[in-house]
C-alpha positions in Angstrom: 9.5 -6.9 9.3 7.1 -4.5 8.0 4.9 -2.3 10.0 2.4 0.0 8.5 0.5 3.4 10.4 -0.8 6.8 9.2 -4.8 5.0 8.8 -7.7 7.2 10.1 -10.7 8.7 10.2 -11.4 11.4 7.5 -14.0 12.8 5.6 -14.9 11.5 1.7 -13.1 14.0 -0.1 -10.4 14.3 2.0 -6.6 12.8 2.0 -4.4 10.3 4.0 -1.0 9.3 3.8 0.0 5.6 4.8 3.4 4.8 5.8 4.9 1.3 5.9 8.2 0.8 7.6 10.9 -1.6 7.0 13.6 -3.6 8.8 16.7 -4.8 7.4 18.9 -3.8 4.7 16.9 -5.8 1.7 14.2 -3.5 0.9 15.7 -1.4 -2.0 15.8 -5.0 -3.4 12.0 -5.8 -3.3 8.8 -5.0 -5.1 6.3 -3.4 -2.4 2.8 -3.6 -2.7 -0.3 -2.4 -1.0 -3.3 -4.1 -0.5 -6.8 -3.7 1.4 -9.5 -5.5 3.0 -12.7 -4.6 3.6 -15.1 -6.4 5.9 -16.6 -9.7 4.7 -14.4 -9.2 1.1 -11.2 -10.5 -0.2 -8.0 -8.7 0.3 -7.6 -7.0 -2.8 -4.9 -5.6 -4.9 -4.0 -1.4 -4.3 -0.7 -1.0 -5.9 2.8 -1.9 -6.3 6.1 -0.2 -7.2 9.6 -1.4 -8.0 12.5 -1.7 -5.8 13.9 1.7 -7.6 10.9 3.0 -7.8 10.3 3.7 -11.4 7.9 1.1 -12.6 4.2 1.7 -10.4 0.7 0.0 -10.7 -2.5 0.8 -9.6 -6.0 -0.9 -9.6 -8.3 0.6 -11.5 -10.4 1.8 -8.5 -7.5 3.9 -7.4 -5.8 4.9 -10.6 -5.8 8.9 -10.7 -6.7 9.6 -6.5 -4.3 7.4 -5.0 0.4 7.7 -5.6 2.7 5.3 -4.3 6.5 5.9 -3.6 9.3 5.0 -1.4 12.5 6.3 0.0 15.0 3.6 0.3 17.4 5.4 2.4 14.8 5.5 5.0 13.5 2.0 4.1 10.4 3.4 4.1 7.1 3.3 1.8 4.6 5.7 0.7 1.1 5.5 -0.1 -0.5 8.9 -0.6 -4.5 8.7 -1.0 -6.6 11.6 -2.1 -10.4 12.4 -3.1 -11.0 9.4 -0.7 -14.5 7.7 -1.2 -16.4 5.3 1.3 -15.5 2.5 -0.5 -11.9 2.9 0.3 -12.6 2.2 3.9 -10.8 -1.3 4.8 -7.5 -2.3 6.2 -4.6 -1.5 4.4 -1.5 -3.6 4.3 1.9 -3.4 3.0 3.7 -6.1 1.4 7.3 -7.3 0.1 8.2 -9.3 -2.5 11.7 -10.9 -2.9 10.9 -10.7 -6.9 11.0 -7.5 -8.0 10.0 -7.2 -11.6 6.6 -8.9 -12.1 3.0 -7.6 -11.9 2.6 -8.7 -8.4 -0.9 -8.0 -7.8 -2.1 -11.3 -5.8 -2.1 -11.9 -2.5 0.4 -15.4 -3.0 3.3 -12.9 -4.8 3.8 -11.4 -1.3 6.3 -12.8 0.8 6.5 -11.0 4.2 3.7 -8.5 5.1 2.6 -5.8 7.8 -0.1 -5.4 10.9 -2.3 -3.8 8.5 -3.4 0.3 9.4 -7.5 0.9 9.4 -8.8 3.8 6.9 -12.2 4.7 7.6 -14.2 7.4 5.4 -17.1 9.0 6.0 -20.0 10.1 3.7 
């Protein structure tokens, strides 16, 4: 079970960092992702990292502004979002996958996924 928080409200410019907790004792085992959706579009690829944590991907619309990590121990993943533009706003949503070395960025590589946490940023 995955459960993701830390969305807001924040200025463009400013910085949020999402959270995505995890349940069980499998996540060091899984590729995590992040994805968003904004209204009336497609969820759409954010990032991804490996279960160690060493291999990271980004969309090029977040490459630079936005870092993704994870703590195993805490079963617990990161995604820290800075210089945040208006067209960030969306849900975001964290995912698992029980492969953990491919490229992972659709929707149908994600096997379990969370509530989703709304960022909203303002001009």
């Amino acid at each position: 079970q995955l459960q993701a928080y830390g969305g807001g409200l924040v200025q463009a410019g400013g910085s949020l960092r999402l959270s995505c907790a995890a349940s069980g004792r499998t996540f060091s085992t899984y590729g995590m992702g992040w994805f968003r959706q904004a209204p009336g579009k497609e969820r759409e690829f954010v990032s991804r990292i490996s279960p160690s944590g060493t291999i990271t991907s980004y969309a090029d619309s977040v490459k630079g502004r936005f870092t993704v990590s994870r703590d195993n121990a805490k079963n617990t993943l990161y995604l820290q979002m800075n210089s945040l533009k208006p067209d960030d706003t969306a849900v975001y949503y964290c995912a698992a996958d029980r492969v953990a070395l491919r490229p992972g960025r659709v929707v149908s590589a994600y096997d379990y996924w969370g509530q989703g946490t709304q960022v909203t940023v303002s001009s």
